[in-house]
C-alpha positions as a printed Julia matrix, in Angstrom:
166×3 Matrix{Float64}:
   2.23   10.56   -3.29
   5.39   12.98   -3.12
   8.22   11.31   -3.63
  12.12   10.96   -3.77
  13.76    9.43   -6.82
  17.03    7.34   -5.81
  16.95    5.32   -9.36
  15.87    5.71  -12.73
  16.02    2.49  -14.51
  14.43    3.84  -18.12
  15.68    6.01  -20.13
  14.22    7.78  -22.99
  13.3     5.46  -25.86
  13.78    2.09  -24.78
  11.09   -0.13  -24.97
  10.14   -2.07  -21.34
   7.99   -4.44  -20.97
   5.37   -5.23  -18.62
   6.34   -5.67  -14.48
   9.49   -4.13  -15.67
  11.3    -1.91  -13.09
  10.95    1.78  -14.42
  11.63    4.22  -11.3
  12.49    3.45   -7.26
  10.9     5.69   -4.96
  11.33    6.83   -1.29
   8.19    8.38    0.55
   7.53    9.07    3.73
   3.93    9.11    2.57
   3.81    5.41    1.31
   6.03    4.5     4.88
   2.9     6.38    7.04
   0.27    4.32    4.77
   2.23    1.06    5.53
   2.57    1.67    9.27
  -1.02    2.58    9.19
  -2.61   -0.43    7.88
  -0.37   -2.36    9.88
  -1.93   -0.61   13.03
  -5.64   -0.73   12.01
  -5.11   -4.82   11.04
  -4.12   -4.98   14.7
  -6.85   -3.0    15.83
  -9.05   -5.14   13.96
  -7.43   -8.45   14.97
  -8.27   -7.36   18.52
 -11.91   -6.47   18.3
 -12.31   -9.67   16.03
 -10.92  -11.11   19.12
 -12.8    -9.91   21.84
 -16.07  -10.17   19.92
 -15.19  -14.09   19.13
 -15.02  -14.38   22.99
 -17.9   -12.06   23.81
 -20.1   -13.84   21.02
 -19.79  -17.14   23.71
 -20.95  -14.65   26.76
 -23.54  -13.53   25.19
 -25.36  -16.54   24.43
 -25.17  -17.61   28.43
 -26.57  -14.45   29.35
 -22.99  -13.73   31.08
 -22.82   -9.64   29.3
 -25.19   -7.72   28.76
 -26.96   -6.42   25.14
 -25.24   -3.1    25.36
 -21.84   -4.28   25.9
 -22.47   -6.83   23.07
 -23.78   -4.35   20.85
 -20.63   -2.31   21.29
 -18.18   -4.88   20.67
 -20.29   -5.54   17.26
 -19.62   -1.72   16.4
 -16.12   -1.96   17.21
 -15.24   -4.68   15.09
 -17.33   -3.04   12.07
 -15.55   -0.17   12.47
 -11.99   -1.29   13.03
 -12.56   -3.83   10.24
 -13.87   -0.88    7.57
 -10.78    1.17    8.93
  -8.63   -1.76    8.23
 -10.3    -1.81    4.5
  -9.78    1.58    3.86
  -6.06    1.46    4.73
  -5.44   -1.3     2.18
  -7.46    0.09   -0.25
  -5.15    3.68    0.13
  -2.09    1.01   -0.33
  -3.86   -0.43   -3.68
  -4.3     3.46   -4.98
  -0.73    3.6    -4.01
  -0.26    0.9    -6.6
   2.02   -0.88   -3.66
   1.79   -4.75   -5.02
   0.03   -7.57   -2.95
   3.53   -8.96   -2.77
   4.6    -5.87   -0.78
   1.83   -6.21    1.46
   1.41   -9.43    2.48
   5.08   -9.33    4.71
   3.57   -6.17    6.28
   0.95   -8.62    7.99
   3.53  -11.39    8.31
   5.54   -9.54   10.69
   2.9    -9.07   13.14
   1.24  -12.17   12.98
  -0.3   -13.35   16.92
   3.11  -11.87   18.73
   3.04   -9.33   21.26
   3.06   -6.34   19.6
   6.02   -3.74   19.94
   8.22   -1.38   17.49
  10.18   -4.56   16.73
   7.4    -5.8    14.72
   6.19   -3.47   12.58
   9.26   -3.28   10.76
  12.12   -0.75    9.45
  10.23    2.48    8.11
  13.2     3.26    6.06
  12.27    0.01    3.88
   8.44    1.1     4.08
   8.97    4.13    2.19
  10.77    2.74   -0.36
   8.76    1.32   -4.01
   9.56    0.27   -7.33
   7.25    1.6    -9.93
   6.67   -1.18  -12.52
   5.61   -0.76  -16.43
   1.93   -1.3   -16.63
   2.01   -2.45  -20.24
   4.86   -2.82  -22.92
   6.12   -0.14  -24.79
   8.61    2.84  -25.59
   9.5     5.33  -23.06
   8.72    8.4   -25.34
   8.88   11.29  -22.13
  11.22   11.16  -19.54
  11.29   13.85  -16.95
  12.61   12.27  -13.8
  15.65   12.66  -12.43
  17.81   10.7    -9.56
  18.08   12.73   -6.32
  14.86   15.33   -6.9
  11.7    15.57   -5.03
   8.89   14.81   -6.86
   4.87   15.93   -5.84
   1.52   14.1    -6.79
   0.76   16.1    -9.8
   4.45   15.49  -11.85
   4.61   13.22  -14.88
   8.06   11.14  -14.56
   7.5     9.46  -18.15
   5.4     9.09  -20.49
   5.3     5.14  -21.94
   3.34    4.86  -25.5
   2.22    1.31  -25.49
   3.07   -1.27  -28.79
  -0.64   -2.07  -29.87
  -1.83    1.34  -31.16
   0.57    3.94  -31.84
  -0.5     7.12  -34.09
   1.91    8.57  -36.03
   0.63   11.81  -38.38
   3.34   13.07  -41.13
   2.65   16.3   -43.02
């Protein structure tokens, strides 16, 4: 996603290891994505709701077919819309332990702005090291704007490294 560098914790041939803090970001890309699973789990939460309730009607005879054949669709669909906004938040690379508190703060409250959070702290990510290794490309800098397609580093891992002399 496009991005705003406030800190750049790695700098050009140190080694990091693995889970170690390379790069914090600020997106309002990533803080859209956050507010948007948040609003299709509630979504979901509410047709898993009603069709829970309309599950019981239906067996007494007490709705009709159609109407219970639409709350089935619903919940499909808001549940597959809810999918699709955490997987965009896993391509995003945003960690479980990110996401998890954007589901705590909703939990079975009434839901208003209060709850969903501070945006400003949605659009803001650490990127992590994948793997261990030596930072051997650094082109990020604090303060710039960054777009999908930029490197920011380069990090040659420990286990295989080619080195060709002439």
């Amino acid at each position: 996603f496009d991005t705003l560098v406030v800190k750049v914790h790695a700098s050009l041939g140190k080694h990091v290891a693995k889970g170690e803090p390379l790069v914090e970001l600020y997106s309002t890309e990533l803080a859209l994505a956050k507010n948007d699973f948040q609003i299709k789990f509630v979504q979901w939460q509410h047709d898993k709701k009603l069709y829970d309730l309309r599950q019981k009607l239906v067996e007494t005879g007490a709705i009709s077919q159609q109407l219970w054949v639409d709350t089935q669709n619903d919940e499909q669909k808001s549940r597959l819309d809810y999918n699709l906004a955490l997987d965009k938040l896993q391509v995003y690379e945003v960690p479980k332990e990110e996401i998890d508190p954007l589901l705590a703060r909703i939990g079975d409250k009434v839901i208003d702005s209060r709850h969903f959070g501070d945006v400003s702290e949605k659009a803001k990510m650490t990127l992590r090291a994948k793997t261990d290794g030596i930072v051997i490309e650094r082109e990020v800098v604090p303060g710039n704007f960054y777009e999908t397609q930029n490197v920011l580093m380069v990090i040659a891992p420990l286990d295989h490294l080619w080195v060709l002399v002439n």
